[in-house]
C-alpha positions, 0 to 999 in steps of 0.5 A, spaced: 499 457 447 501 454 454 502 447 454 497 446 459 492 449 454 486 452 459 484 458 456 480 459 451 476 465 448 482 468 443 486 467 436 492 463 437 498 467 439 502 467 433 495 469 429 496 477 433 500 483 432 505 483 437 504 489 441 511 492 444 514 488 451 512 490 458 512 489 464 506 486 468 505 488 475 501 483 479 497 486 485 491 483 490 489 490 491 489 497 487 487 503 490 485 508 485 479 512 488 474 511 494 469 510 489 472 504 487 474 499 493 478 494 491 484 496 495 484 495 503 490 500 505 497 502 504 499 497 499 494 497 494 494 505 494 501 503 492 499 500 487 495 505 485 500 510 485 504 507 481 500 505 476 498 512 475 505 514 475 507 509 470 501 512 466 504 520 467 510 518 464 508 514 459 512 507 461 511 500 459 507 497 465 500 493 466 496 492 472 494 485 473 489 484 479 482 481 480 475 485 480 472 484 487 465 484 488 464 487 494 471 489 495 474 492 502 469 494 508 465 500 509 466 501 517 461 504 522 462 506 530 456 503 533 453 506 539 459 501 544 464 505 541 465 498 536 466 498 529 461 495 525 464 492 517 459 492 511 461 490 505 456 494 501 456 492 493 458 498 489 457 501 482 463 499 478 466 504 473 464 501 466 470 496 464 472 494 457 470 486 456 476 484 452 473 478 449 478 473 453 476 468 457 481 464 461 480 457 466 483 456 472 482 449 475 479 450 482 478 444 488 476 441 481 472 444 478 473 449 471 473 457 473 471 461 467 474 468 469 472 475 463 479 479 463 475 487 464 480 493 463 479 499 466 482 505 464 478 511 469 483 514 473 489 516 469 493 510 469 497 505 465 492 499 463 490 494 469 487 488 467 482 485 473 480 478 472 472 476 474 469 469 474 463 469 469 459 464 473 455 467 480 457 460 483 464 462 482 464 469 485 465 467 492 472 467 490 472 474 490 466 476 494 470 480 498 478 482 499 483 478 503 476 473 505 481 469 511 477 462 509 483 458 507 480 456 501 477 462 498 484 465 499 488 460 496 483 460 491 483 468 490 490 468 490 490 462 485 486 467 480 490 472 481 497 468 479 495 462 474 488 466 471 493 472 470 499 469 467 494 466 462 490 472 461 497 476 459 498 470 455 492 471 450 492 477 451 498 477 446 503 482 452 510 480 451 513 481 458 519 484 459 518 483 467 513 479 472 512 483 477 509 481 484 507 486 488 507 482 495 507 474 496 500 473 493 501 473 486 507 467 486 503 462 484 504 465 477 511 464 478 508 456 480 504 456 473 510 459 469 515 453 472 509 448 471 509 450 463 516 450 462 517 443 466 511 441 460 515 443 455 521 438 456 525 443 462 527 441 468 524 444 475 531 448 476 532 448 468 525 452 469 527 455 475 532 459 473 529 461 467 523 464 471 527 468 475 530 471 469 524 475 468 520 475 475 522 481 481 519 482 487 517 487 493 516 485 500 511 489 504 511 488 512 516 485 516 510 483 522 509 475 522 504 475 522 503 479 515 507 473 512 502 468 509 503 461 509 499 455 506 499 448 509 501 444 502 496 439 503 491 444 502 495 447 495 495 441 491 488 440 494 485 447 490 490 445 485 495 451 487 501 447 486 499 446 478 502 439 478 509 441 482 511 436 487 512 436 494 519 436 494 518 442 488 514 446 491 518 446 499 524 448 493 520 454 493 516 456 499 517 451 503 512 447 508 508 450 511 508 455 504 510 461 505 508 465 500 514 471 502 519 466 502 517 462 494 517 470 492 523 471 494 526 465 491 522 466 485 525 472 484 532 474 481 531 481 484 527 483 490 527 489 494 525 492 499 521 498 502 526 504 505 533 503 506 531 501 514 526 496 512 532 493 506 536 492 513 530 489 516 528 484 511 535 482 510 536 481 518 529 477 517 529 473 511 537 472 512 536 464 513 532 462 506 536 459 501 537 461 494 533 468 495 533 474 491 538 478 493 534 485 497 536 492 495 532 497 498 527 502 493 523 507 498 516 507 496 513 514 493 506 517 492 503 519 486 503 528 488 497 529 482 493 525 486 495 528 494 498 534 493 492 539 492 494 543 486 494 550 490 499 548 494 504 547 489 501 553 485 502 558 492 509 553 495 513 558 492 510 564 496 509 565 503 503 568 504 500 564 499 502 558 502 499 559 509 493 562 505 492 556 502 494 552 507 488 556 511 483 555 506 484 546 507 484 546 514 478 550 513 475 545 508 477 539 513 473 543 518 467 543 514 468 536 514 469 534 521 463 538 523 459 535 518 461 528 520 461 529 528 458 534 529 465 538 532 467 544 530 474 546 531 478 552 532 482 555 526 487 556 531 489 552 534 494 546 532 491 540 529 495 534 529 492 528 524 493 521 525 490 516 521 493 509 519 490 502 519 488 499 525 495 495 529 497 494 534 504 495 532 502 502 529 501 504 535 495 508 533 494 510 540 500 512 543 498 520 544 492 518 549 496 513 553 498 517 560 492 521 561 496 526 565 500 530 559 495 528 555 490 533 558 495 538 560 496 538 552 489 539 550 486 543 556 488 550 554 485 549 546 492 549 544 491 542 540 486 538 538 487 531 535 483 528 529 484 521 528 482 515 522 482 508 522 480 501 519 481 496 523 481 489 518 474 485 519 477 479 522 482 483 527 480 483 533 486 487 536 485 492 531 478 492 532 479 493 539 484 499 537 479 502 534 474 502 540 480 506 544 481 512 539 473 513 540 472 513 547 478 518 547 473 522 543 467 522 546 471 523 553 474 529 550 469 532 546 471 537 540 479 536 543 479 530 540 475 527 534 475 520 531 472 520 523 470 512 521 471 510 515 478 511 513 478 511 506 482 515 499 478 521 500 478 522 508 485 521 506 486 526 503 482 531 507 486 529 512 493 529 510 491 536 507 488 540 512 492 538 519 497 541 521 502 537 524 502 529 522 503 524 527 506 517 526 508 512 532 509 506 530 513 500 533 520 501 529 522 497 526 516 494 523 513 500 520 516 498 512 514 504 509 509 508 512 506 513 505 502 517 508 507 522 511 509 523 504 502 525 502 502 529 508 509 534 507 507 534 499 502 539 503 507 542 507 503 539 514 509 538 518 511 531 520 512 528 526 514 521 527 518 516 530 524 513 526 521 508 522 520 507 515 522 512 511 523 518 515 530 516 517 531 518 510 528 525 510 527 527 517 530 534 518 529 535 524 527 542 526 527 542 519 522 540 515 519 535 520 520 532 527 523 525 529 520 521 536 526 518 540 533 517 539 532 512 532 533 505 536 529 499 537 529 498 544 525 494 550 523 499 553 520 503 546 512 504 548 515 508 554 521 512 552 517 514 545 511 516 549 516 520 553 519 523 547 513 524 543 510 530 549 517 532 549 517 534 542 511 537 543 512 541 548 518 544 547 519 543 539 513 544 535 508 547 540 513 554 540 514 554 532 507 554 531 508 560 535 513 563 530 508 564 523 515 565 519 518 559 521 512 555 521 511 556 514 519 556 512 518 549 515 513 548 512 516 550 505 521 545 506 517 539 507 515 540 499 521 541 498 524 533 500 518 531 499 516 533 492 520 529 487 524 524 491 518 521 495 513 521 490 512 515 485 515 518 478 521 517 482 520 510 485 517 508 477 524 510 475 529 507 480 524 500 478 526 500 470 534 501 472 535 497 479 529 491 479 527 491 471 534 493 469 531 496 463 534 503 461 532 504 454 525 504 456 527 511 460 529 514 454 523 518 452 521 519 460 522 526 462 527 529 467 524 531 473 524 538 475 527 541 481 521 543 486 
């Protein structure tokens, strides 16, 4: 048992059936399905993804993650144009109890959490943990709650509860690995416990970092959380650390991004240009991981529509099925705005969270050739946003994009509430997917894979991803000359209607290109951007174990 003993509800460890190693993969958030709305974006949906893939491929993986009450917001545009956030209680698939229980000290005070694994949605095992008491629920009434104290205390049961979870679950873990900075205070609980047990603080160290990995997500500050130490050992985050052992790890303030990476033995980044940026960021951290770039994927069962890699090899078929999707993507802006839009016309899709960085709307700023764009009916833009419930800014954003659509009425149209399902829709239906983010601060960007795994052309300022698969004219478009520059808002919007104008408005013109294009999206996008992918470059680079590949199926060319 841990030296600490705070968990209960189990036979002793050495009573059970050792199961087989594996590798446990700690996430805040997990998105699975819209009807299921622990997740609030890219990063959950990751998780997601590999989770699934980890499933399909049969690998070695369990999710560790919380099971919130009311999860992510449900966001509705009221008549001024300004999102409004729900946080509606949803009915949960049916979980299996496991019949442990663990104990997380919190501001004091025992929190008994239930260990419910969910198996709905075709992927590896993922264990969410729920405190028992409803006077502990406010820890995980609602995702990513800004209150100092609930989300110390969420990201206290997310590490220390799922650590000990993995324990009594009698898991033998091959590799921790913590997807972002709120899960490390697993790595706090896994030092604590070897320090009760007679070791140093770097002796445990050392042996932690043996085992544990690291993914760094956003290179914006602000993304980057940190914690006053007061506050830590005050909740009780610290498990018993020192000051001085503690500003070892993550500093003071804590930064939960800097104890991730000196926690880790490997850490990696997001895309080839975001390893650049993250090093460059993080290149004054003492003793961190060293960061090897693993480009995201997505999961193709879950995105690409079925038809469409039945008909990719055929032309005909292929426009085919592109034009029954973008018909069903009609249907449902008719059903949610009432516009109906013309089959013809070139519809360019847009849909992100809601930041400032993301530039969502970078299309609309010069009215002038804005206008000029979509006043012949050529063009229509469709755009989806979520703004987090405590951003004003992107709040703002969003307010934006909505007055745009009831300026422009059936030429533009904003659909609220993004979730998964819009999402799919979105990245099926259109026609062209556009991205203009501020680079090089978007690290990854997965929704234009999702997007060209469904032969919708993507175009795309230089960031992220993109850099590594744009072909431009080829498969997609590049905005700008791939440089971070001051000037960046005025010269990528200059870029941006240049390309339309002179490069994609043309070759949708020519039905035979349009559609080799199109091909060729699927082709990049297929294998090399999905998580199948990404989960086996996780075993050889970050996990370094090789032998758990052995019985995993080669990929098929596309």
């Amino acid at each position: 048992a841990p030296p600490r003993g705070d968990a209960t509800g189990a036979p002793p460890y050495n009573a059970r059936p050792m199961p087989a190693p594996v590798v446990a993969y700690f996430c805040m958030e997990f998105g699975l399905h819209e009807s299921f709305p622990i997740y609030s974006g890219g990063l959950g949906v990751l998780a997601g993804d590999f989770l699934k893939s980890a499933g399909d491929l049969g690998l070695p993986v369990v999710g560790v993650g919380l099971r919130w009450d009311r999860g992510y917001c449900t966001q509705r545009i009221g008549p001024d144009g300004v999102p409004a956030n729900e946080f509606p209680v949803y009915a949960p698939p049916t979980f299996t109890d496991m019949g442990v229980r663990v104990r997380v000290r919190v501001r004091g005070r025992q929190v008994e959490c239930a260990v419910l694994r969910d198996d709905h949605f075709s992927h590896a095992p993922l264990y969410l943990l729920e405190p028992i008491s409803r006077e502990h629920r406010w820890i995980t009434r609602r995702l990513y709650d800004t209150a100092p104290d609930a989300r110390i205390a969420q990201e206290m049961l997310l590490g220390i509860g799922g650590m000990r979870a993995l324990h009594w679950l009698g898991h033998p873990v091959r590799a921790y690995h913590f997807n972002e900075g709120h899960a490390v205070f697993a790595g706090v609980e896994a030092i604590a416990s070897a320090m009760a047990g007679g070791e140093t603080f770097e002796e445990a160290r050392q042996k932690v970092r043996r085992r544990l990995v690291f993914t760094t997500h956003t290179p914006v500050p602000a993304g980057n959380e940190i914690h006053d130490l007061g506050n830590l050992r005050r909740m009780g985050a610290s498990c018993e650390l020192s000051d001085s052992e503690m500003i070892a790890l993550g500093g003071s303030p804590f930064s939960m991004t800097v104890a991730g990476l000196r926690l880790a033995g490997q850490a990696n980044a997001v895309s080839e240009l975001h390893a650049q940026t993250a090093r460059a960021m993080w290149t004054g951290i003492g003793d961190a991981a060293p960061i090897v770039p693993i480009t995201n994927g997505v999961h193709a069962p879950t995105w690409q529509d079925e038809r469409i890699r039945a008909a990719y090899p055929s032309t005909d078929r292929l426009w085919e099925t592109h034009l029954a999707l973008k018909r069903e993507l009609g249907e449902r802006v008719r059903a949610q705005t009432g516009a109906s839009l013309d089959p013809e016309a070139l519809w360019i899709g847009h849909a992100r969270r809601a930041a400032g960085y993301k530039r969502n709307d970078l299309i609309l700023r010069d009215r002038a050739r804005l206008e000029e764009l979509i006043a012949d009916g050529r063009v229509r833009l469709l755009f989806a946003a979520k703004a987090h419930p405590d951003d004003p800014a992107g709040a703002r954003m969003v307010t934006t994009l909505v007055q745009a659509a009831r300026a422009y009425p059936g030429r533009v149209v904003f659909l609220e509430n993004y979730d998964m399902g819009l999402g799919r829709a979105l990245t099926r239906g259109c026609d062209v997917w556009l991205n203009t983010p501020l680079r090089p601060l978007e690290a990854s960007g997965t929704s234009g894979m999702k997007a060209m795994m469904n032969g919708v052309l993507h175009l795309s300022v230089l960031d992220g991803w993109w850099p590594e698969a744009c072909e431009h004219g080829r498969n997609g478009w590049g905005i700008g000359d791939g440089k971070s520059r001051e000037d960046a808002d005025a010269h990528d919007l200059d870029a941006l209607h240049r390309v339309l104008r002179e490069e994609v408005l043309p070759a949708f013109q020519n039905r035979g290109r349009w559609v080799e294009m199109m091909k060729r999206a699927i082709e990049t996008t297929q294998e090399r951007f999905s998580t199948h992918r990404m989960a086996r470059e996780y075993f050889s680079r970050l996990y370094e174990w090789e032998e758990a590949l052995a019985a995993v199926p080669a990929p098929q060319p596309a």
